[in-house]
Each structure stands twice: as structure tokens, then as C-alpha cells.
C-alpha positions as CSV (number, residue, x, y, z in Angstrom):
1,X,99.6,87.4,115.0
2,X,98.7,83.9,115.3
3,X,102.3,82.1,115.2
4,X,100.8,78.5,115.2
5,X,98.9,79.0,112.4
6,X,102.1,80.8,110.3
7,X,103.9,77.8,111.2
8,X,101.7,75.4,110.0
9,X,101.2,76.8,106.6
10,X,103.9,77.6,106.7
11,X,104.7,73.3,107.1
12,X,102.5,72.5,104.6
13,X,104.2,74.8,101.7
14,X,107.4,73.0,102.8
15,X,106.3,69.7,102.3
16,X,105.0,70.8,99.1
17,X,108.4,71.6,97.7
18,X,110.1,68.6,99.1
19,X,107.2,66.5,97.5
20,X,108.0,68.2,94.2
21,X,111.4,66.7,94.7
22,X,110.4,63.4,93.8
23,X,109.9,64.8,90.1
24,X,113.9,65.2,90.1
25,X,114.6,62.1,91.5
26,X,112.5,60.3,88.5
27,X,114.4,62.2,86.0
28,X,117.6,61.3,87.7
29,X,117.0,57.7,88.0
30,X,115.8,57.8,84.5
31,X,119.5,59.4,83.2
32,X,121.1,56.8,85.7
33,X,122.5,59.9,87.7
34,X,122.2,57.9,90.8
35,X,125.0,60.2,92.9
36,X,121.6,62.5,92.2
37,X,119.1,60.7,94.4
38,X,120.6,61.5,97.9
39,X,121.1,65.4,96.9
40,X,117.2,65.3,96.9
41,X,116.8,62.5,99.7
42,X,118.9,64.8,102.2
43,X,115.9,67.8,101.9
44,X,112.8,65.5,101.8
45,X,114.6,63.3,105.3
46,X,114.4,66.8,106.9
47,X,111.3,68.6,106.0
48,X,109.2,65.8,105.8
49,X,109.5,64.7,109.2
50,X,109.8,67.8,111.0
51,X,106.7,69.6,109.5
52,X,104.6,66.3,109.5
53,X,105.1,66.1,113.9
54,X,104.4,70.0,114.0
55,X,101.4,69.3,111.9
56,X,99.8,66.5,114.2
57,X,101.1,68.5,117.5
58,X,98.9,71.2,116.1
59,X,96.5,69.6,114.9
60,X,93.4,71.2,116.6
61,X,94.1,74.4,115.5
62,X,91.9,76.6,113.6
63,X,91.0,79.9,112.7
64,X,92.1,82.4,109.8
65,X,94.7,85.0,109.2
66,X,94.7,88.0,109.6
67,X,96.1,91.3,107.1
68,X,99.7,91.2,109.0
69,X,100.2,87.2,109.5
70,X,99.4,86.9,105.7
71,X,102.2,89.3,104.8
72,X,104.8,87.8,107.2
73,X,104.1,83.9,106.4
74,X,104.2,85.2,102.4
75,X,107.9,86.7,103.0
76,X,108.7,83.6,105.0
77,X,107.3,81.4,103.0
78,X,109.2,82.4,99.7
79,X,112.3,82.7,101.7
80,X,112.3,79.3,103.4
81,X,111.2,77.7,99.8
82,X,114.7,79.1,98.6
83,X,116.7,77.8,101.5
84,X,114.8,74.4,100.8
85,X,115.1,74.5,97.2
86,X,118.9,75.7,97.1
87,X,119.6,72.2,99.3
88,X,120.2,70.2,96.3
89,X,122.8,72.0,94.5
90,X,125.1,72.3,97.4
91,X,124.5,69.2,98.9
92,X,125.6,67.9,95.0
93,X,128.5,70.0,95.0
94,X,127.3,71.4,91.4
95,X,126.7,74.9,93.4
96,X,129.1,74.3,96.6
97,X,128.9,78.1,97.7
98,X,125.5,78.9,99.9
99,X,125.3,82.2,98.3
100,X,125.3,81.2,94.5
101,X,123.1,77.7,95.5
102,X,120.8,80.6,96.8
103,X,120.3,83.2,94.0
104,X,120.1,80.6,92.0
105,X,117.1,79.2,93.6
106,X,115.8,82.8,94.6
107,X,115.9,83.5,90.9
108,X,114.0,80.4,90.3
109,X,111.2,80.3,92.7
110,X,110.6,84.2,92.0
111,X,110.7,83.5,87.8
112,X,113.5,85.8,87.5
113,X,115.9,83.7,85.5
114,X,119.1,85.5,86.7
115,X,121.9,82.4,86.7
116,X,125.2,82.2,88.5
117,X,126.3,79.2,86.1
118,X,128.9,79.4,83.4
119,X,128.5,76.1,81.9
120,X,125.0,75.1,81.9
121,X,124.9,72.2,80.0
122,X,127.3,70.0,82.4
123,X,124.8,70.4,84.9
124,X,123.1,67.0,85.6
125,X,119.7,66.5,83.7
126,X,118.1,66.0,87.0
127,X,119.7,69.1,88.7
128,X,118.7,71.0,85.7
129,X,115.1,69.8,85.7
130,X,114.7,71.1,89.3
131,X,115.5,74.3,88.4
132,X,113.0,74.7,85.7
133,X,110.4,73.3,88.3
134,X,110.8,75.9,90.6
135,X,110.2,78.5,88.0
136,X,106.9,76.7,87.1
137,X,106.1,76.5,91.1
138,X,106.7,80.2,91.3
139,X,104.8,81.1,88.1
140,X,101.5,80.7,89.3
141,X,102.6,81.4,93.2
142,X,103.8,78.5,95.7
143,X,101.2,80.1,98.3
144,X,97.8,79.9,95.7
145,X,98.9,76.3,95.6
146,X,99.0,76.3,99.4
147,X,95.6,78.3,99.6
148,X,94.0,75.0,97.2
149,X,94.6,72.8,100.2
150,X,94.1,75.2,102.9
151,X,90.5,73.7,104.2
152,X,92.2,71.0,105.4
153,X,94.1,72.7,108.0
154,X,91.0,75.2,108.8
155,X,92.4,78.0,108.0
156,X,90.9,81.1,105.4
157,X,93.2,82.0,102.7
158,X,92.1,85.0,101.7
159,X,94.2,87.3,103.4
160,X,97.7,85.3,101.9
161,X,96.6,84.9,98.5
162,X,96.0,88.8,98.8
163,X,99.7,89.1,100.0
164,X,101.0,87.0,97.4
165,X,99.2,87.3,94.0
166,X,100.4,89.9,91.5
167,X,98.4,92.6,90.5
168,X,96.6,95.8,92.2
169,X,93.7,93.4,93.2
170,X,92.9,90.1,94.1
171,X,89.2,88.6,91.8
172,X,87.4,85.9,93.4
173,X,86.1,83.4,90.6
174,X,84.0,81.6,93.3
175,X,82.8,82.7,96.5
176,X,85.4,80.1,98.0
177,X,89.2,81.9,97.9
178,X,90.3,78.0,97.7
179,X,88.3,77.0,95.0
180,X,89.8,80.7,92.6
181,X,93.3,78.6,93.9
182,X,92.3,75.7,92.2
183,X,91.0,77.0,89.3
184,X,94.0,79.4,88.2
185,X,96.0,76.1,88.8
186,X,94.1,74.1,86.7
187,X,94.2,76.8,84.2
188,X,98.3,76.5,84.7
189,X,97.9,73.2,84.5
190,X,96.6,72.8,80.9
191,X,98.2,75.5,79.3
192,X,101.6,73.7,80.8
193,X,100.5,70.4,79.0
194,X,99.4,71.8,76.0
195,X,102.4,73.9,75.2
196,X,104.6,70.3,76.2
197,X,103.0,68.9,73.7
198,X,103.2,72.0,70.8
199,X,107.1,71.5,71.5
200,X,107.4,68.1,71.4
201,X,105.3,68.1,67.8
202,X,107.9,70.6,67.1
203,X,111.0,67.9,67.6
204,X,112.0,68.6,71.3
205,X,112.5,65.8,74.1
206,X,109.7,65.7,76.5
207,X,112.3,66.5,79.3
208,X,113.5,69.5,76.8
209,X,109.8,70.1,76.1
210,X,109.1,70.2,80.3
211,X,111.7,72.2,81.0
212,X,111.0,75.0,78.3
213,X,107.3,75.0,79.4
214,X,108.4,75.3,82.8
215,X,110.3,78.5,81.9
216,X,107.7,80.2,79.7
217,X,104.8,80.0,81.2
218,X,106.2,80.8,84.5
219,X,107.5,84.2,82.4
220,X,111.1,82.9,84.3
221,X,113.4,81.8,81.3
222,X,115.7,79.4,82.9
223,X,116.8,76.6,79.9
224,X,119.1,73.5,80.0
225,X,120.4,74.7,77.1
226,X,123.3,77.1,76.9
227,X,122.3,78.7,73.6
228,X,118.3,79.0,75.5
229,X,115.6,78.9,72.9
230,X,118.1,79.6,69.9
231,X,119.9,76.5,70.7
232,X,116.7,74.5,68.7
233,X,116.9,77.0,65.3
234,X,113.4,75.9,64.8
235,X,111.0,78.5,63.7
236,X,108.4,76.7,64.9
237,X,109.5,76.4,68.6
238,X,110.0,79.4,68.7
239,X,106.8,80.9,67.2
240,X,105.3,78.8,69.9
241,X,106.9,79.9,72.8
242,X,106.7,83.4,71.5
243,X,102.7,82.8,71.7
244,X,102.7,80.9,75.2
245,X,105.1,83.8,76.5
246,X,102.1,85.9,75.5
247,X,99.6,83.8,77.0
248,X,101.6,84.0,80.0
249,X,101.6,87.7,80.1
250,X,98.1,87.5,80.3
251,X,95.2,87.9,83.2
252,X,94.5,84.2,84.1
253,X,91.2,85.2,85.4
254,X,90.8,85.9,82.0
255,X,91.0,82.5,81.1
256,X,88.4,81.3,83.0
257,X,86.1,83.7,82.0
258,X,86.7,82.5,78.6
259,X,85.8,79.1,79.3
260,X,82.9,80.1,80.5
261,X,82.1,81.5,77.1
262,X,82.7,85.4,78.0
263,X,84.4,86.1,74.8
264,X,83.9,89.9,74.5
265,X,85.8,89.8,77.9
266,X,88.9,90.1,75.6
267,X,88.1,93.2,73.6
268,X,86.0,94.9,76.3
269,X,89.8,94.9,78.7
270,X,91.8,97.9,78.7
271,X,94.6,96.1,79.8
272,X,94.8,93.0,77.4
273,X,94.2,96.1,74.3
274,X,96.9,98.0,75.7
275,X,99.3,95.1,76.5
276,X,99.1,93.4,72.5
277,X,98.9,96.9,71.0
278,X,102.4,97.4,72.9
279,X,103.7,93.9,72.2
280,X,102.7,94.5,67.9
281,X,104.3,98.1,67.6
282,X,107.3,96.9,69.2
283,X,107.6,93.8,67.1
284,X,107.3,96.1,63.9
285,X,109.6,98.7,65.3
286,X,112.2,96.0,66.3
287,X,111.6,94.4,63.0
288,X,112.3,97.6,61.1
289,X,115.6,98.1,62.9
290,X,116.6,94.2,62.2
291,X,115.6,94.5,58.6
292,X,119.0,94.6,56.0
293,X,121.0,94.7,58.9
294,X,120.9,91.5,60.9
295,X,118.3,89.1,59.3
296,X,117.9,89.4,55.2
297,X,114.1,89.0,55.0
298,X,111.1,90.7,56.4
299,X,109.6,87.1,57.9
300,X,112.9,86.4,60.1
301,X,113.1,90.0,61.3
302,X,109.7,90.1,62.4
303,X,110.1,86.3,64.0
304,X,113.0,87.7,65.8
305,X,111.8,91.0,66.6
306,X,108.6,89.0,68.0
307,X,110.2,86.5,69.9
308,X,112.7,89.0,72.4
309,X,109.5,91.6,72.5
310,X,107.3,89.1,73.7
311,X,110.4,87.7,76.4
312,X,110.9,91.0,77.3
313,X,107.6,92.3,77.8
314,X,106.7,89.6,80.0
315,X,110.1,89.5,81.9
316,X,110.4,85.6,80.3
317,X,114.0,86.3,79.2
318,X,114.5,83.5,76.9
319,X,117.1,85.0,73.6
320,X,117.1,83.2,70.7
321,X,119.7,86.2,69.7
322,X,122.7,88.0,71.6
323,X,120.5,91.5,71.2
324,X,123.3,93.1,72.5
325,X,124.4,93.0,69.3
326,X,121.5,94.2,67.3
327,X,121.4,97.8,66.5
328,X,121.1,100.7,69.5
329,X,117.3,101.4,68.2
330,X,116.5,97.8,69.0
331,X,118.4,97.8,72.0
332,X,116.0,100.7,73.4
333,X,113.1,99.3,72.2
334,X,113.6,96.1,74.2
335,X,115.1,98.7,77.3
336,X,112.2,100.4,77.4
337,X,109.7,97.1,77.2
338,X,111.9,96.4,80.4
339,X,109.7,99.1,82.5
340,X,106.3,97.4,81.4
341,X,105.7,94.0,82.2
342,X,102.8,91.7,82.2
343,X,99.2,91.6,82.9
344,X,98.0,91.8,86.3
345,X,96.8,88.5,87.5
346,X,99.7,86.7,85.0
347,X,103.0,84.9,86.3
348,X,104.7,88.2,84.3
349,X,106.8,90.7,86.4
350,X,108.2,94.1,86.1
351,X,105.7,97.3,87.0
352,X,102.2,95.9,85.2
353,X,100.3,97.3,81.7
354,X,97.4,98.3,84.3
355,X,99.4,100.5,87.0
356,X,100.9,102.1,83.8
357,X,97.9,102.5,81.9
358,X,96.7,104.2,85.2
359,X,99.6,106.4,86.3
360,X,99.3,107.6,82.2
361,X,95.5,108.2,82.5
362,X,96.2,109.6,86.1
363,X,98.9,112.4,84.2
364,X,96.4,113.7,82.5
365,X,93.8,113.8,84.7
366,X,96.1,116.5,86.5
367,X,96.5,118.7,83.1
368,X,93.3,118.7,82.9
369,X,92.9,119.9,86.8
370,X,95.2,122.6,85.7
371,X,92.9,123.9,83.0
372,X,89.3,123.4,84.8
373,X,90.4,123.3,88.6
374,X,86.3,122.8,89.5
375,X,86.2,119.8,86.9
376,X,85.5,115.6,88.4
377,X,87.8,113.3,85.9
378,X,87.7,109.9,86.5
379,X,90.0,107.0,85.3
380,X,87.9,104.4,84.0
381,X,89.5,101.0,82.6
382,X,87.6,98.3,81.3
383,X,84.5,101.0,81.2
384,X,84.4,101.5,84.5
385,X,85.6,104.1,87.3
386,X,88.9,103.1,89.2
387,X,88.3,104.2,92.8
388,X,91.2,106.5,94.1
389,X,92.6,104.4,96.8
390,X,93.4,102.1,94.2
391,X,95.1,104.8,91.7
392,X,96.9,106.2,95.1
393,X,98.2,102.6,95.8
394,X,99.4,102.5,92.3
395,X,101.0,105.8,92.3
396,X,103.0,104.3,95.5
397,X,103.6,101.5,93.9
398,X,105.4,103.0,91.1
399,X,106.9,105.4,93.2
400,X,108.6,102.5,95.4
401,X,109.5,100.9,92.1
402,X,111.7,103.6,90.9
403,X,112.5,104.5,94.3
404,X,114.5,100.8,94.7
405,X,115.9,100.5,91.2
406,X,117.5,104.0,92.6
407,X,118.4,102.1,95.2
408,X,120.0,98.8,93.4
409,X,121.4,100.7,90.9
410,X,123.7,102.2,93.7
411,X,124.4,98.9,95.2
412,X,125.6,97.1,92.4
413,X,127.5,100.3,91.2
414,X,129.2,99.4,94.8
415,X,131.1,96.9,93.3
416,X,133.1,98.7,90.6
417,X,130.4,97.9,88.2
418,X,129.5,100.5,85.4
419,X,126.0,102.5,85.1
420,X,125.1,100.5,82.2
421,X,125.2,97.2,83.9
422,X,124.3,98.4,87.5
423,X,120.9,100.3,86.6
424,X,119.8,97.2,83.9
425,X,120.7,94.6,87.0
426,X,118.2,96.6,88.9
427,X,115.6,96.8,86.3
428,X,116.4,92.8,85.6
429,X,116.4,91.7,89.5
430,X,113.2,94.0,90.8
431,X,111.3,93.4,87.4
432,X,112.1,89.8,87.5
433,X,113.4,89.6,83.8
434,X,116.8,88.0,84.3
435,X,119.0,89.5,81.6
436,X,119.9,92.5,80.7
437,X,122.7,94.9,79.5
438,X,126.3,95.4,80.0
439,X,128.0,92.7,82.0
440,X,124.7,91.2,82.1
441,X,123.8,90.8,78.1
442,X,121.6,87.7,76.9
443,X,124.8,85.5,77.1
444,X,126.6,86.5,79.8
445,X,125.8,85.9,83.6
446,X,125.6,86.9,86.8
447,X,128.7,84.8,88.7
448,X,131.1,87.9,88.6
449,X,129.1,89.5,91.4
450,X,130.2,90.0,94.8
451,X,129.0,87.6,97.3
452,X,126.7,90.3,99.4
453,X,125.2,91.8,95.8
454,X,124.1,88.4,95.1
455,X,122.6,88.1,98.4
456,X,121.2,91.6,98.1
457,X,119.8,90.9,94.6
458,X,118.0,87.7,95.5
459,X,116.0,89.9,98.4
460,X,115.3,92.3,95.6
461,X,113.7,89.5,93.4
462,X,111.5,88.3,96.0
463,X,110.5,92.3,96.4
464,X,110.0,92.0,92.8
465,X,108.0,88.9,93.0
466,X,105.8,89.9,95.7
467,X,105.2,93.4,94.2
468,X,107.5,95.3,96.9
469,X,104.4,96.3,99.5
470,X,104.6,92.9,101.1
471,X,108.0,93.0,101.8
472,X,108.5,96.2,102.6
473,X,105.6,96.8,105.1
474,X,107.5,94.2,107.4
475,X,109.9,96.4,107.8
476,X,108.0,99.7,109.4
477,X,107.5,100.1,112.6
478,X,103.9,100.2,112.7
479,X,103.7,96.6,111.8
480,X,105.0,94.7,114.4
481,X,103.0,97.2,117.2
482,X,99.8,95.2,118.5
């Protein structure tokens, strides 16, 4: 492995962050929360000097990564981005513990929207502002943003992009890795300022606007608000963050290939059919269920239903409703749309539509081996054939998924915590939804936890995040031998 080049994009992501520092400092300055400016000064005085001598000592170093470098700077790189990022809110004394400064920022950067905070609202703006932004720089993927710059250092980018992006594969746009970078971040870029601008039409601040972006099209849910979206009780924000949540949950390559004019790229994908066909039943269902009980008419149960499907489905976890109050049919409804997950390719969590479309198609492949054990089936999505290494890395995929809620549920249940609450923090943490049931409910949060669950749980979102292989193939033994 090539340690000079790790290091030095490695640099560059840091810088990165501490340039998207400055944001908060703006918004403080603008709020006149001036004891602000040196929690963000002290981070920025560090990184910027340190990485900016390593990069000029190193400057005549080129080449690319290879398979193993890309998965160890990935892992490092969303680890030191949390230690970076959590600077702020100790250094402030708003979150003096190192553990709960961490999760926080873990849960941030990995779109999770798991809080440690009780009172949310006597957070400074500024503090409160960073916290959404690191949901927005961890929608997309602080390393694709790294990749967009990467020819200036010299080195390819293929290889981390691979490591970091969500989703069974990695598309090229363009021939150029960096260019597909810019592209998806451009795409990011204008959905982020169209929906600022839907909300502020809609009567929000432009910082409440911002932050609430931030949060949905980064699927992570953090608000400023303590109520979240419900705080607004406007129909019309939340009708449009229920269909940004959605756009969010989508392929972004998709996107592109609309701009392009590719319309039938829509109805001719498996996964985008599957996804909105799951996303409408379970709107209806939830509506049904909501009907005469908790809402009166038809249109506020179906607004509802829609708005906690869609945050659900693609692990957003805005509520503009305790559903832990709504009736237990609901309640499983939005359980079980805590296994699915976005698109591949979207800033969504949780297992994928496509690995589950697959593993389904895959089950009955091996019925029908049962019946005709001479037969060829085939798994064909988007009308065309799936080759097997990619349904067998699925298959592991969703095998290690299950395998560490196992896991997670066991260590939360550690600390005295009941089933409910310890196997919904597992599916909340790994799928990176942030709230969930139990202890854990749409307005509770995550403070009560012992210090080395937090610390465990913040690990498991960045598992979660980088869709457990990366993470975990660091730790066999195979990968460190030359």
C-alpha cells in the first residue's frame, strides 16, 4: 500500500471539512454568536496547516491506488472526518463529553440522524447548522467530492469511489471517474437549491430552509427543530420534503441520464418500479390504519402515512408524528420499511431495493432448481442478466447485514436495554435511519446509552454507511499480508 498517497488524500478530505467550517462561522457571525467563531477557528488552526506542509513535502508524488489502499483511506477517511467534525461541539462545551461530541458527528457524516441531545433548540444556530452540513457532506459521500479534485494531486480515483459509493456497483457517466464525481455533485447540488427554495416559498427561514434540505436530501434527518418537520404544521413543507425524501431515495445516475433526455430510463428500471410500488402500497396501507383513528379525513391520513413511509423507506427519519403512537398495523408497516432502504447509487441507507429485489428473484430461482434440477434461470433486472458474482456478493451482503444486527442487537441488550429497543437500535444504527422503537421512538433519543454502546454504535453507522464490506475486510487477515 502506498502510505504517501493515503496520507495525502487523505489531507485533502481534511482540508475539505475544515473549509466547510467557514459556512458555520458565517451563520454565527450573522446570529452575533461570536463565543462561536473560535470553536470553529480551533479545527481549521490545526488541519489547515498540518495537511497544507504534508501536501507541499509530498508534492511530487504520483501514481493511483490500488483495491486495499482505497478501502483503508475510505475507513480512515470517514473516521478522521468525525474526529474533525466532533471538534466544535466540545471545544464549545455544547457536547463537553468526546464520546457524545462523537456519535453525534458519526451520526452526521454517515446520514444516520441518531442524536445524543435532549434540548435541541438551545443549541447555537451556528452549532446547529454544522450539524445539518455534515449530513449533506455525507449524503453524496465526502470521498466522491475528494475524487472531483483528485487530478490535481495525480492520483486515479477509481478504486476509492468504488470503496465508498453505495450500491452493488460503481457506473461511470464519463470515461473520467473524476468527471462521474462532479457530475453526481452537481446533480446534489441543484436538487439542494431547488428544494431551499420550494421551502422557503413554503414560509421557512433560509437557514431553516438550509438546514432541512441538508437533512433530506442527504436521507440523514437531523432538524434544529425539536418537534423535526412537524414543528412547521405546513402541509405544504411537508408534501415537499416527502417528494425530495423520494428523490433522494433515488439512483442519481438516474438523474443524469434524464438530463440527457433518456426518459424511458425511468419505467425501463426494475429498481425505481419496485422502490415507488413499495413506497404507494405502504402509503395506502398506513393510511388505512390512520383513517378514523388518528387523523379524521382521508387527505391527512394519506399526507401522514406518505410523509413517515417516504422517511422511513429511505432511512431520512424526519417525524412529523410520534408513530409510536399510531396503531401496531402502522407501526409494522413502517418496521418492516426499516429492512428496505433506498436506491442503489442514492444517499439512502439500510439493505437496498436492488439486493432485495435480487435475493427475492434469487429464492425462486432455487424452487425452481428444485422442480427442474437440469434447468439455466437467470435474474434479469432492468432486462438484462445479473452475473452471479454479483448475486453471490449480494447474498453476502445480506447475509453480513443480518449477521451484525444479530450482533448489535446483543450489544445494546448488554446494557439492560429491552429486545424492543435493542434489535430497532441495530436496525436504526446499521441501516442508517436514526430512530426507531422503544427507548428510541421518533421523540426520544439516544443520550441514555452507555458510553462504549455509543462508541460501538457510531462504528456500526460507518459499517452501515460504507455498506459493511469496506469495513469489514480490514479486519481479515488476508488483507494486511503483501
Amino acid at each position: 500500500m502506498n502510505t504517501v498517497l493515503i496520507l495525502r488524500v487523505l489531507s485533502v478530505l481534511l482540508l475539505l471539512v475544515a473549509g466547510f467550517m467557514v459556512a458555520p462561522i458565517i451563520v454565527a457571525l450573522f446570529y452575533a454568536e461570536y463565543e462561536m467563531v473560535a470553536a470553529f477557528l480551533v479545527p481549521i488552526a490545526v488541519v489547515v496547516p498540518l495537511t497544507t506542509v504534508y501536501l507541499f513535502a509530498t508534492r511530487r508524488q504520483r501514481g493511483g491506488l490500488s483495491t486495499k489502499s482505497g478501502f483503508l483511506l475510505v475507513t480512515m477517511s470517514w473516521l478522521a472526518a468525525a474526529a474533525i467534525g466532533s471538534v466544535p461541539f466540545v471545544v464549545s462545551g455544547w457536547i463537553p463529553s468526546v464520546t457524545d461530541a462523537f456519535f453525534e458527528t458519526m451520526s452526521g457524516f454517515t446520514t444516520t440522524g441518531a442524536t445524543i441531545l435532549t434540548d435541541i433548540e438551545a443549541l447555537p444556530a451556528s452549532l446547529l447548522f454544522w450539524r445539518s452540513l455534515t449530513h449533506w457532506l455525507g449524503g453524496m459521500g465526502i470521498i466522491v467530492l475528494t475524487v472531483a479534485i483528485l487530478p490535481l494531486l495525480g492520483v486515479g480515483g477509481y478504486q476509492i469511489m468504488k470503496a465508498e459509493a453505495p450500491g452493488p456497483s460503481v457506473d461511470r457517466l464519463t470515461p473520467k471517474i473524476t468527471q462521474t464525481a462532479k457530475i453526481l455533485w452537481f446533480i446534489y447540488l441543484g436538487l439542494t437549491v431547488l428544494e431551499t427554495a420550494l421551502l422557503m416559498v413554503g414560509g421557512l427561514s433560509l437557514y431553516d430552509a438550509l438546514t432541512h434540505t441538508f437533512g433530506t436530501l442527504a436521507t440523514g434527518g437531523f432538524s434544529p427543530r425539536a418537534a423535526s418537520v412537524g414543528h412547521y404544521e405546513s402541509p405544504f413543507v411537508q408534501v415537499v420534503i416527502t417528494v425530495f425524501m423520494l428523490a433522494a431515495g433515488v439512483n442519481f445516475i438516474l438523474y443524469y441520464r434524464l438530463l440527457l433526455g433518456r426518459f424511458r430510463v425511468i419505467s425501463q428500471n426494475t429498481e425505481v418500479r419496485v422502490y415507488l410500488l413499495v413506497f404507494v402500497a405502504a402509503t395506502v396501507a398506513i393510511a388505512f390504519a390512520l383513517h378514523g383513528r388518528a387523523y379524521d379525513g382521508v387527505g391527512e391520513s394519506l399526507r401522514y402515512a406518505g410523509f413517515q413511509a417516504a422517511s422511513i423507506l429511505t432511512t431520512t427519519g424526519y417525524a412529523t408524528a410520534d408513530f409510536a403512537q399510531w396503531p401496531a398495523f402502522a407501526q409494522a408497516l413502517l418496521f418492516a420499511l426499516m429492512f428496505v432502504g433506498g436506491s442503489a447509487g442514492s444517499t439512502g441507507g439500510g439493505i437496498k431495493v436492488v439486493r432485495i429485489v435480487t435475493v427475492i428473484k434469487q429464492g425462486f430461482n432455487e424452487m425452481r432448481y428444485l422442480v427442474h434440477p437440469s434447468g439455466v434461470f437467470a435474474i434479469r433486472l432492468n432486462g438484462q442478466v445479473i452475473r452471479k458474482d454479483i448475486v453471490y456478493s449480494i447474498a453476502g451482503f445480506v447475509f453480513l447485514y443480518l449477521m451484525l444486527l444479530v450482533i448489535t442487537t446483543i450489544v445494546v441488550a448488554t446494557g439492560g436495554n429491552d429486545i424492543v429497543t435493542s434489535f430497532t437500535t441495530a436496525l436504526a444504527t446499521l441501516g442508517n435511519i436514526g430512530p426507531g422503537f422503544g427507548r428510541i421512538g421518533p421523540v426520544e433519543n439516544y443520550a441514555f446509552f452507555q458510553d462504549y454502546i455509543k462508541w460501538y454504535l457510531g462504528l456500526i453507522m460507518m459499517v452501515g454507511r460504507l455498506e459493511i464490506y469496506t469495513v469489514l475486510v480490514l479486519l481479515t487477515p488476508g488483507f494486511w499480508r503483501e
